[in-house]
N, C-alpha and C positions, 0 to 999 in steps of 0.2 A: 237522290236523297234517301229513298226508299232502302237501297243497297248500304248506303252509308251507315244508318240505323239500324240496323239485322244482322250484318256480319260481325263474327267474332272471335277473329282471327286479330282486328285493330281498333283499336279505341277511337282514332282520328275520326272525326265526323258523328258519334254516337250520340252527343250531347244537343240540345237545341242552338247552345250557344258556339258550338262551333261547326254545325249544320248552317249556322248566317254566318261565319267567318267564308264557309266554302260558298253558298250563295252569293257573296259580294264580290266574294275571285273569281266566279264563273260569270259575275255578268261586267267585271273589269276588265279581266285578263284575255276570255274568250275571245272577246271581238278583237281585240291586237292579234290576237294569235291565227284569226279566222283571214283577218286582213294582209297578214303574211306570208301565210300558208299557200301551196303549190296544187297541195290534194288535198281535201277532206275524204276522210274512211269511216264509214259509219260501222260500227263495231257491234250495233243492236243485232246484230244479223250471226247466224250460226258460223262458227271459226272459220269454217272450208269455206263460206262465200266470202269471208273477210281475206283471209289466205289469197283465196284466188282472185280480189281486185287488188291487192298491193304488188303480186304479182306480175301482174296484168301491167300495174302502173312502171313498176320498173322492167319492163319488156322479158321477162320471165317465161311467158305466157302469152296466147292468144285469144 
């Protein structure tokens, strides 16, 4: 949310009111998606450790 608010580069997510539009997708949509999902990639992490598990994941890599 914090990102959503400060970037400004895109209006999407700026406002309170559609900060709960993205709130309500992230706590609908997420778990369909989490439930479907093969791999989760956590993206919090510096590009190169992100890089190197999708990597990893499609046999790339060791």
């Amino acid at each position: 949310m914090a990102r959503l608010a400060t970037r400004t580069n895109n209006p999407y997510g700026a406002t309170p009111r559609s900060q709960a539009k993205v709130r309500g997708e992230i706590e609908t949509i997420e778990p369909l998606l989490r439930r479907n999902a093969h791999y989760e990639v956590d993206t919090d992490r510096p590009p190169t450790q992100v890089i190197e598990e999708i990597l990893h994941l499609v046999g790339l890599s060791q």
